[in-house]
C-alpha positions in Angstrom: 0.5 -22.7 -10.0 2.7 -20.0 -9.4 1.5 -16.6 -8.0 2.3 -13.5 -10.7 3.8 -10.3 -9.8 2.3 -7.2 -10.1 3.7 -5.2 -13.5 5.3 -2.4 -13.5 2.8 -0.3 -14.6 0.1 -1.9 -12.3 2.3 -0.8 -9.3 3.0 2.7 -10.8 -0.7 3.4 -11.1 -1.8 1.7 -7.8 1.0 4.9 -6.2 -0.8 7.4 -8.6 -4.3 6.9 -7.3 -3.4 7.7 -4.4 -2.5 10.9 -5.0 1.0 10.0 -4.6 4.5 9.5 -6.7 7.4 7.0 -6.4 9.7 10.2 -6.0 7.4 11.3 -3.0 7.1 7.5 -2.0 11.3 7.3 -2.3 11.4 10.4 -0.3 9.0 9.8 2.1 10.7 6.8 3.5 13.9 8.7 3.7 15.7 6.7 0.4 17.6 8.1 -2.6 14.4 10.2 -5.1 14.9 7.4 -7.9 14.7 4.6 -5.3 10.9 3.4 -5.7 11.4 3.6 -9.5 14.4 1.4 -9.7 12.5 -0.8 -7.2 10.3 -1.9 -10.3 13.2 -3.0 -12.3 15.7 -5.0 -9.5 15.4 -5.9 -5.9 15.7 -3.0 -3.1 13.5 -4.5 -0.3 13.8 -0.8 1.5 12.0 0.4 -1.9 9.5 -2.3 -2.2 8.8 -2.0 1.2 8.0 1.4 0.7 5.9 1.2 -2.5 3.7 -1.7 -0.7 3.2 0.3 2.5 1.8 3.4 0.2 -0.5 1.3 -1.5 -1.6 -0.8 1.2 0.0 -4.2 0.1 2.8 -6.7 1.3 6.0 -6.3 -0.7 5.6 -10.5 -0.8 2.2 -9.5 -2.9 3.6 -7.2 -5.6 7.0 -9.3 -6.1 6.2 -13.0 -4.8 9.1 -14.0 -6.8 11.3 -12.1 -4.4 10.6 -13.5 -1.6 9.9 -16.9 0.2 6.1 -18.1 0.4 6.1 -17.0 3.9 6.8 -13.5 3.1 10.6 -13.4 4.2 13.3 -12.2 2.2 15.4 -9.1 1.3 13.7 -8.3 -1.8 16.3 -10.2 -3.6 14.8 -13.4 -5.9 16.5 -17.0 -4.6 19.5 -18.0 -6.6 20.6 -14.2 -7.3 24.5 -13.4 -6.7 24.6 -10.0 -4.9 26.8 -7.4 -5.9 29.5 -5.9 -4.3 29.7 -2.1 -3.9 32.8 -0.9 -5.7 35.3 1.0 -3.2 36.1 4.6 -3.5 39.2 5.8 -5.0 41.3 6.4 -2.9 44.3 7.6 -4.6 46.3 10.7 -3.0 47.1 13.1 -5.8 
């Protein structure tokens, strides 16, 4: 059987009783303000690891499909082509 993740709006609320927010989260762990939040919609293992610290969990709890039973992983699930970063443009003008 496989172990569920937490939902979104488990997560969120676990933040908000204790007295905190995912901006103050975000910010707290020196990442972008909407970093937490997008955290609960697609892999940022700085984010998640943030968000579990705050509510006293392992980031391998709240998204076990992220990451190997052990606990290892970047936050992104098995299988899942990374993006590349675009490149600035660079054009002189």
């Amino acid at each position: 059987m496989a172990i569920k993740s937490w939902d979104k709006a488990g997560i969120k609320a676990a933040v908000i009783a204790r007295g905190l927010t995912l901006r103050g989260v975000s910010l707290a762990a020196g990442l972008p303000r909407d970093a937490a939040s997008q955290a609960l919609h697609r892999p940022w293992a700085a984010a998640e690891a943030a968000i579990a610290a705050a509510i006293g969990e392992a980031p391998a709890t709240l998204w076990p499909d992220r990451y190997d039973p052990h606990g290892d992983g970047d936050g992104t699930p098995p299988d899942t082509p990374r993006r590349r970063r675009r490149r600035p443009c660079t054009t002189n003008v």
